[in-house]
N, C-alpha and C positions, 0 to 999 in steps of 0.2 A: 785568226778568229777572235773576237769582242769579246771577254768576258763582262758582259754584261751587269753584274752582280758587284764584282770588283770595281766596275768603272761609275758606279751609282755609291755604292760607300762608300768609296776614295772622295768623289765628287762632296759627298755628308759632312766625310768627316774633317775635309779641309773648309768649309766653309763656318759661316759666322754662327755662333749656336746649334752646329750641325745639323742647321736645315740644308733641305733641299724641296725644290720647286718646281713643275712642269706649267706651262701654261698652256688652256684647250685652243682648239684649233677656231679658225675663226667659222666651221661647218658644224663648230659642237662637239667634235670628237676629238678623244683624248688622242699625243702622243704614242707612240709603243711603250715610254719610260713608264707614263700612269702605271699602267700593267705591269713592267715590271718592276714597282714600286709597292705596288699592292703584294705580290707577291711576297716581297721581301718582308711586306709588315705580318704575313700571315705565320712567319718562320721567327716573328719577335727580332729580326735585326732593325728596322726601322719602324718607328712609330707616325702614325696617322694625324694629321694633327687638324686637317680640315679645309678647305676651299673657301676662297676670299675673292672680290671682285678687286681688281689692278687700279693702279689709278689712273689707267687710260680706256676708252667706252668697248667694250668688248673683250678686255680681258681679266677672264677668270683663272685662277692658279689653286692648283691644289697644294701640299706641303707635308712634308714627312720630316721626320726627325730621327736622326741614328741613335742607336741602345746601344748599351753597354755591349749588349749580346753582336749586334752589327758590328762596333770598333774592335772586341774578339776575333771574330769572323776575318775579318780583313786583315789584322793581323798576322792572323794562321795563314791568308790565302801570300801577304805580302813575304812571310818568313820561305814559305815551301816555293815560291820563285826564285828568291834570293839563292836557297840552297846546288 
């Protein structure tokens, strides 16, 4: 089974300024990750930072950023597997 949650701030917190990005679909609708991106910002581990058009003609990206409270998080979840 995905942990979902773990594999979205792993993904944050190794990348450059611990963004992270989905890009909409070319029908307009978000990914599954949108959602559970959103989620995760409503729990304070990632922060919202807003939607931007790509440099290529139809793609829009939205963009989050991990918190403090997210690299905690991830933490706790990477310690209590390790154990």
């Amino acid at each position: 089974m995905i942990n979902h949650e773990r594999r979205l701030l792993s993904k944050a917190a190794q990348a450059i300024a611990g963004r992270i990005s989905v890009k909409r679909e070319p029908d307009r609708s978000w990914p599954g990750d949108h959602s559970r991106l959103c989620a995760l910002a409503s729990l304070g581990k990632v922060r919202w930072l807003g939607e931007q058009v790509g440099p290529h003609i139809g793609g829009t990206y939205a963009s989050w950023e991990i918190t403090e409270q997210g690299l905690a998080s991830l933490q706790a979840m990477t310690s209590a597997s390790a154990a």
